[in-house]
C-alpha positions in Angstrom: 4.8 29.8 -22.3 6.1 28.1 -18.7 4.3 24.4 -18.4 1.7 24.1 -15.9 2.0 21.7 -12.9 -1.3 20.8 -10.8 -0.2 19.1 -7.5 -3.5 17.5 -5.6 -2.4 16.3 -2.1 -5.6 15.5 -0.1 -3.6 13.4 2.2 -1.5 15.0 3.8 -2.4 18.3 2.7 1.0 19.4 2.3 -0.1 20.8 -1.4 1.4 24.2 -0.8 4.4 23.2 0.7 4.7 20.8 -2.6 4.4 24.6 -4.2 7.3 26.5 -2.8 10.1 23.9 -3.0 9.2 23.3 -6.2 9.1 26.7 -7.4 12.4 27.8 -6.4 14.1 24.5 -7.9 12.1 24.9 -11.2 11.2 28.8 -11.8 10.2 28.1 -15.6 7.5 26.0 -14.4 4.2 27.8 -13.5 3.1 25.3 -10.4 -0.2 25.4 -8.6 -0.2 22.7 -5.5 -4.1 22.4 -3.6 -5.2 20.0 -0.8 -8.5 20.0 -1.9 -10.3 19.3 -5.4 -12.5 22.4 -4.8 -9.5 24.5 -4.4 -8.6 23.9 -8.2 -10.4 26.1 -10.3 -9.7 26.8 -13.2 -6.3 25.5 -13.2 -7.1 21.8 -14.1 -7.8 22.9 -18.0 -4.6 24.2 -18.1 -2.9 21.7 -16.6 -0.5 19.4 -18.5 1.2 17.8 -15.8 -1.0 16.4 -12.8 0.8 14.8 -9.6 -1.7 13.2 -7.1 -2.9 9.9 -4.8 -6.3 10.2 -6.7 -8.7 12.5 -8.4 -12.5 12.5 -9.5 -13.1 11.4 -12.9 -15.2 14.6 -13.3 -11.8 16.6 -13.0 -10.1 14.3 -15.7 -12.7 15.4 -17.5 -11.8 19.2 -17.5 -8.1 18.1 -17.7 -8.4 18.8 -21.9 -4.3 19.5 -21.8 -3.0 17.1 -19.6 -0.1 14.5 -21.0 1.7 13.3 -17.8 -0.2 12.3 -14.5 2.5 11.5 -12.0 0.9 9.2 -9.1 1.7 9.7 -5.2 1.4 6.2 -4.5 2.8 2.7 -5.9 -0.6 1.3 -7.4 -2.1 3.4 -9.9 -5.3 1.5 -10.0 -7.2 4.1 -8.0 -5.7 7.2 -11.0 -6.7 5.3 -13.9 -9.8 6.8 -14.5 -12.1 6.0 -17.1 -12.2 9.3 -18.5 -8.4 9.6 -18.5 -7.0 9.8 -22.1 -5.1 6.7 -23.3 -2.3 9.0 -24.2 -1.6 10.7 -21.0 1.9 9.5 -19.8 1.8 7.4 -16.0 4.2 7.1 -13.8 4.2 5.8 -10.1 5.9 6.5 -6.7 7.0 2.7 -6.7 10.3 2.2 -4.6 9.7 4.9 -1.6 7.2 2.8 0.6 9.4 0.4 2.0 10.6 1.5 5.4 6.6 2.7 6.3 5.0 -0.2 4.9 7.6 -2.7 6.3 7.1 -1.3 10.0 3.4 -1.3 9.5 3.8 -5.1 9.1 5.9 -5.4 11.9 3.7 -3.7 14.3 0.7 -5.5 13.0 2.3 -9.0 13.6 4.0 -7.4 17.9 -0.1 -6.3 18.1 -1.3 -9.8 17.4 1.3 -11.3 19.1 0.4 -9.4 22.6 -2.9 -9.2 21.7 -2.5 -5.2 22.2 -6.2 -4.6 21.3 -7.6 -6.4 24.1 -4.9 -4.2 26.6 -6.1 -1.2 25.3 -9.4 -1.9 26.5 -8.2 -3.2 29.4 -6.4 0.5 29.9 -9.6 2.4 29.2 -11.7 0.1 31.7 -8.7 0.4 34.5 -7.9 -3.1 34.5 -4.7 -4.6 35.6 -4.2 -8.0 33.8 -1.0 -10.0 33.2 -0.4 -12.3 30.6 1.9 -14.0 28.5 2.4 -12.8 24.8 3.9 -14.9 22.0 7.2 -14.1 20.3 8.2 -13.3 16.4 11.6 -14.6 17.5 11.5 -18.3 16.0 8.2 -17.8 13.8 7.9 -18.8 10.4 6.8 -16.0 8.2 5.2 -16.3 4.3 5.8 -13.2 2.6 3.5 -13.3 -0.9 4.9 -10.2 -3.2 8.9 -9.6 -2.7 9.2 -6.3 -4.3 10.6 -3.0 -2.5 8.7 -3.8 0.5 8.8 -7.5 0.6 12.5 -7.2 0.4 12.7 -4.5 3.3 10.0 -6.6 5.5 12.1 -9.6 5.1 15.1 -8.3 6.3 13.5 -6.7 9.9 11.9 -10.3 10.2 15.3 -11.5 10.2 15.9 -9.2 12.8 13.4 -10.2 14.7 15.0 -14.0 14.3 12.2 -15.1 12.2 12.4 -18.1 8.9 11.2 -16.2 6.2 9.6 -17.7 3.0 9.1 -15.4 0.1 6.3 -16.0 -2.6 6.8 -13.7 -5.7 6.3 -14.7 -10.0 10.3 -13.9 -10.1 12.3 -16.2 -7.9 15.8 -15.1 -7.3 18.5 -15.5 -4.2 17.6 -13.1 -1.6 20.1 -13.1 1.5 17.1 -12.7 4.0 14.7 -15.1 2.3 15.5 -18.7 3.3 13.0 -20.5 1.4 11.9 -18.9 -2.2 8.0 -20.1 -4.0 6.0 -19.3 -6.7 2.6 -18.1 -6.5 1.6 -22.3 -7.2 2.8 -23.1 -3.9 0.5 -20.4 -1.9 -1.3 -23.4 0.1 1.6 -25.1 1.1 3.5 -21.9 2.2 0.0 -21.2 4.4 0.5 -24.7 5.6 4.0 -23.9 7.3 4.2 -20.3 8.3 3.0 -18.7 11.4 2.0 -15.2 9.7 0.7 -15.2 6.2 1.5 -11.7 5.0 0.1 -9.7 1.7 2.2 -7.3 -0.2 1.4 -8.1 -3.3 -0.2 -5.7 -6.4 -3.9 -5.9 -6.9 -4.1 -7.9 -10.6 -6.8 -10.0 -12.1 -4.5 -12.9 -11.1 -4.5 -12.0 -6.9 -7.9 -11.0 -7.0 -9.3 -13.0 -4.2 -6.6 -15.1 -4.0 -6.7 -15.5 0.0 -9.8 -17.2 0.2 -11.2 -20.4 1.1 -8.2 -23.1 0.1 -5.9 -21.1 1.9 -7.3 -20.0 5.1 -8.3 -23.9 5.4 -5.0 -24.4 5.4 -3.6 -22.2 7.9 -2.7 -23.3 10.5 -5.5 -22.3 13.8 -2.3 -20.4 15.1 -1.5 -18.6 12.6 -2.3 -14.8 11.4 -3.0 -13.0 8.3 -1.8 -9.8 7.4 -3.1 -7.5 4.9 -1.0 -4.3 3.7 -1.5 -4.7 0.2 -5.0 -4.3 -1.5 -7.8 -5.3 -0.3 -9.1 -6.9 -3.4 -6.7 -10.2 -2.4 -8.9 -11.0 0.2 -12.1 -12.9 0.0 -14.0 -11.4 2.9 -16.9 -13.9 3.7 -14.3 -16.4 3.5 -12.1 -14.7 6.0 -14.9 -13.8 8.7 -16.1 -17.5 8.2 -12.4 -18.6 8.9 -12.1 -16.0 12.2 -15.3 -17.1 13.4 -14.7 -20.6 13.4 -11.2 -20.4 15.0 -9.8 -21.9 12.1 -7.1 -18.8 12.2 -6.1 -17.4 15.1 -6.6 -13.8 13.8 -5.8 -10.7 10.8 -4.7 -7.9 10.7 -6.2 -5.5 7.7 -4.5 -2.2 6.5 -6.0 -2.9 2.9 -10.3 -3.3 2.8 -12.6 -4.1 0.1 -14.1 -1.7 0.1 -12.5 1.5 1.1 -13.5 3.0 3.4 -15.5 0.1 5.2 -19.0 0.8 5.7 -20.0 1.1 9.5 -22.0 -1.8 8.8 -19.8 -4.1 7.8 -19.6 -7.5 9.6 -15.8 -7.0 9.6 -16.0 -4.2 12.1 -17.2 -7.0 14.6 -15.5 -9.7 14.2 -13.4 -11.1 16.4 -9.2 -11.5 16.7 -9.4 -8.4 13.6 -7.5 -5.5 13.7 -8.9 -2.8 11.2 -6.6 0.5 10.2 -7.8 2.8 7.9 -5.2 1.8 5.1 -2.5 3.9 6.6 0.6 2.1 6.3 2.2 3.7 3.3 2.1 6.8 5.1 5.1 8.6 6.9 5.7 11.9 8.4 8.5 12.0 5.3 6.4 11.0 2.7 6.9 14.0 0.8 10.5 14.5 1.1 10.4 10.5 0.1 8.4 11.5 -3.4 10.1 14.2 -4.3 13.6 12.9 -5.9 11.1 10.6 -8.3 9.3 13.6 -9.4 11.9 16.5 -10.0 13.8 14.0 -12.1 10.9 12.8 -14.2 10.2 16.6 -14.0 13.5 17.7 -15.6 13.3 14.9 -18.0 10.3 15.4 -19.1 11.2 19.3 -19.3 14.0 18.4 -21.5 11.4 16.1 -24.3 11.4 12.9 -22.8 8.2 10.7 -22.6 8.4 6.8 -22.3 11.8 7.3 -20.4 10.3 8.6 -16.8 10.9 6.6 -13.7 8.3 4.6 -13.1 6.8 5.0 -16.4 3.9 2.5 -16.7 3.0 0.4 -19.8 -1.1 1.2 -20.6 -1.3 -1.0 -23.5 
């Protein structure tokens, strides 16, 4: 009896797509790939092997035959759900985002820099305004979580003739970090850099961690930068700090919560930038997962279990 494979993209709604390459690379696999969770059916009991960036919990539910779920993204906070069985094998996407996400940080630090919001609505109003913009060339960035994309972001800001300072558990000698700190030293990294930006996991540990202490300690220059999970951010804390110029401005890919209610105070204050959490995605990222799935695919296929990339420890 072939193994059944449920692939939910409601992303980037390439689930079909996900379907036919697949199909042709692994015949002995009977594979079902959806954009939609009411496109599913009947398929999710079947299923033993799930591959998606989330589901409902009501799904897991129905999902009686499952044993591997294979995550789109790097987190795997938002696939853990309550309902899903403490034996079902986890694995990530960890490793792929680091060209998309590095950019995004890039882009979000030029924006603040030329203040790109405020020339936008200069463009819809027909204005013509000239002004000087400040440079990354020279800054001093604080990068807190130097994993995959912490390594790639520190290597354009070197590009860009930047300092870089790196802020991860595991200090080691990275060529484009000049200056490496522990977690401990979060204030006085905020005290010296010029952009203060997040990349690092959501854990009980960086929950809130950017709140009070360390925007007081920023400098009234200086950004923040969120790409990482919203959950690091303390939000009152941060409006409070925008509103009394005591940072010059954030930028916020990552929101607590997501999406961000229409209502939220964030929405007007000022010297934010709000995207819609879309800096993990590329017009590749497919094409980017794939190698990490049709191995663990083929190893899995051949009776392995703990030994999948990415495989993550549930306790």
């Amino acid at each position: 009896m072939k193994t059944k494979v449920l692939i939910v993209d409601k992303i980037f709604k390439r689930g079909k797509e996900w379907e036919q390459v697949l199909r042709q690379k692994f015949p002995e696999v009977l594979i079902s790939g959806v954009s939609n969770e009411d496109e599913i059916g009947d398929f999710i009991e079947e299923a033993e092997i799930l591959v998606t960036h989330g589901i409902s919990d009501e799904l897991i539910k129905k999902a009686s035959k499952l044993q591997w779920l294979q995550g789109m993204g790097t987190g795997v906070d938002r696939i853990l759900t309550p309902s899903l069985r403490k034996e079902v094998l986890v694995t990530s996407s960890r490793g792929i985002h680091g060209p998309q996400m590095s950019e995004m940080a890039i882009l979000l630090m030029l924006s603040l820099n030329r203040d790109i919001p405020h020339l936008i609505r200069n463009q819809d109003q027909r204005i013509w305004e000239r002004r000087p913009g400040r440079l990354l060339h020279q800054k001093k960035v604080g990068i807190f979580g130097v994993g995959v994309i912490g390594e790639e972001l520190a290597r354009k800001c070197k590009a860009f003739g930047m300092t870089v300072f790196g802020i991860d558990i595991v200090r080691r000698e990275i060529d484009s970090i000049d200056l490496f700190y522990g977690p401990e030293d979060l204030i006085q990294v905020a005290k010296e850099v010029d952009y203060l930006v997040l990349v690092a996991p959501y854990t009980p540990e960086t929950r809130k961690i950017i709140g009070s202490k360390v925007l007081a300690s920023m400098k009234p220059s200086a950004f923040l930068i969120n790409i990482a999970r919203g959950e690091l951010v303390d939000n009152e804390a941060l409006i409070e700090a925008l509103e009394a110029g005591k940072i010059a401005g954030a930028a916020l890919d990552a929101l607590h919560p997501e999406p961000l209610p229409k209502d939220h105070p964030l929405w007007g204050t000022k010297n934010v930038i709000i995207t819609s959490h879309v800096g993990g995605m590329s017009d590749i990222y497919m094409e980017q997962i794939l190698p990490i799935f049709e191995e663990n695919l083929r190893r899995f296929l051949s009776g392995e279990r703990r030994n999948l990339v990415n495989f993550i420890e549930r306790g």
